[in-house]
N, C-alpha and C positions, 0 to 999 in steps of 0.2 A: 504494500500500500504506500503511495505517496503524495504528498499536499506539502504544497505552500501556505505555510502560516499566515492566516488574515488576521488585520486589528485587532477585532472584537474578541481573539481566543486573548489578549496583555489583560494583566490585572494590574494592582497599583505596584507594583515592584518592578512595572515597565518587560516582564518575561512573559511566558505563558503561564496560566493558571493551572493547576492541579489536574482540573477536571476534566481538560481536553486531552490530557496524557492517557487518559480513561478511555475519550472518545476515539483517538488513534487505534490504539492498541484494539479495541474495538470491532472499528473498522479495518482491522488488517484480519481480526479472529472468522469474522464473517467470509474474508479471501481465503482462509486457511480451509473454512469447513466447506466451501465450494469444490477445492482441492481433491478433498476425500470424499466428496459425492454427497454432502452434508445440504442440499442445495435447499430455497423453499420448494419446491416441485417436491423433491423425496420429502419434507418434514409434513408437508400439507400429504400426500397418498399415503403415507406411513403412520401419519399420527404420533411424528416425534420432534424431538426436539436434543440441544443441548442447554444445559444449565452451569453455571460456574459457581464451583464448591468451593474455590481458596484465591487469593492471589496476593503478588507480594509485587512493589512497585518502587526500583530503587529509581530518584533522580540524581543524577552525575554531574550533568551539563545542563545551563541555560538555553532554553531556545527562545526566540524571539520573533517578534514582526516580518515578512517577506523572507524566512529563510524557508528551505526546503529540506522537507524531513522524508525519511523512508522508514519504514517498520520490515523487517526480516526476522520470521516465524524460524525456529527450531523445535523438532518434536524430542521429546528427553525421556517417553515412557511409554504406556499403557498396560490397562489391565482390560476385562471381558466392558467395562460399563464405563472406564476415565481414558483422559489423555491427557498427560502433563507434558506443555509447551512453555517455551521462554521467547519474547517477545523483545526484539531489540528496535530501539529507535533512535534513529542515526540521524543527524544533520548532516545535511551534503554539504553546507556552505561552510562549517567546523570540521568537515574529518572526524568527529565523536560521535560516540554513543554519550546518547541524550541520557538514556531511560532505559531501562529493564523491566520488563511483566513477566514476571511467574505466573502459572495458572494452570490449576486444575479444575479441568470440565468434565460435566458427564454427560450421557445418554438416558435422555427421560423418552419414556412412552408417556404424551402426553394427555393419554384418556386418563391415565391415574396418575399421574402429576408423579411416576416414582421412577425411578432409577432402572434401568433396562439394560442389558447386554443390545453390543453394538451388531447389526446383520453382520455375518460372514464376511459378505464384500466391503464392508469398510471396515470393520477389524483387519481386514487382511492388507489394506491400504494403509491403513494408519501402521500396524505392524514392519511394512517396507518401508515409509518415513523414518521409523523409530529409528531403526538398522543402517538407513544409509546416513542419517545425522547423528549417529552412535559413530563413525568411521571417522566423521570428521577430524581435523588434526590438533583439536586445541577443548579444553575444557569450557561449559557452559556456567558462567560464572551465578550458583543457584542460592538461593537462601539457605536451604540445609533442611528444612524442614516439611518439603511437601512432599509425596511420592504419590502416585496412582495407584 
């Protein structure tokens, strides 16, 4: 996911405010779960959903007005119902990492609002994310605390 920082996300510290770090990471989770076939088409015919059970939000760097940020998704887990991703948000116009999201989500069926094992073909998706961002060359910098 990537945007140009508009006005209205400054708060009075003259950087971005809190909340839109929420809204980014956000909108990169919804490109993530498109990915794995998480689309509205399957959650409306399926009667599913995902819900988020944890997350942990370090800021590093200041972003600001007119710059241009990217969010790049790594997957770090799953189990039959979770997938634990970390979520980087990089400014292009600094070279940094902004912002880090940890997060664990689950798979609800959402006729009863509870926690459901993911179908085969996206467990089996999410499972080859897991494995090829497992290889990567450098450790995912994580809070220590969350697992799927």
């Amino acid at each position: 996911y990537e945007q140009i920082i508009p006005e209205d996300y400054m708060d009075l510290m003259n950087h971005m405010n809190v909340m839109w770090y929420t809204h980014l990471f956000s909108m990169a989770i919804m490109k993530v779960f498109g990915i794995i076939g998480l689309t509205r088409e399957y959650m409306e015919e399926h009667h599913s959903g995902m819900f988020a059970l944890e997350s942990h939000i370090r800021y590093l760097s200041e972003v600001r007005v007119d710059q241009q940020v990217s969010v790049y998704s790594r997957f770090l887990g799953s189990s039959s119902k979770r997938m634990h991703l970390i979520h980087f948000l990089v400014n292009q116009d600094k070279h940094d990492v902004a912002a880090t999201f940890e997060l664990i989500t689950s798979h609800i069926d959402m006729r009863t609002r509870r926690t459901s094992p993911f179908p085969d073909d996206l467990a089996a998706r999410i499972d080859t994310l897991v494995q090829e961002h497992a290889s990567l060359p450098w450790e995912a910098p994580l809070c220590g605390a969350m697992h799927a």
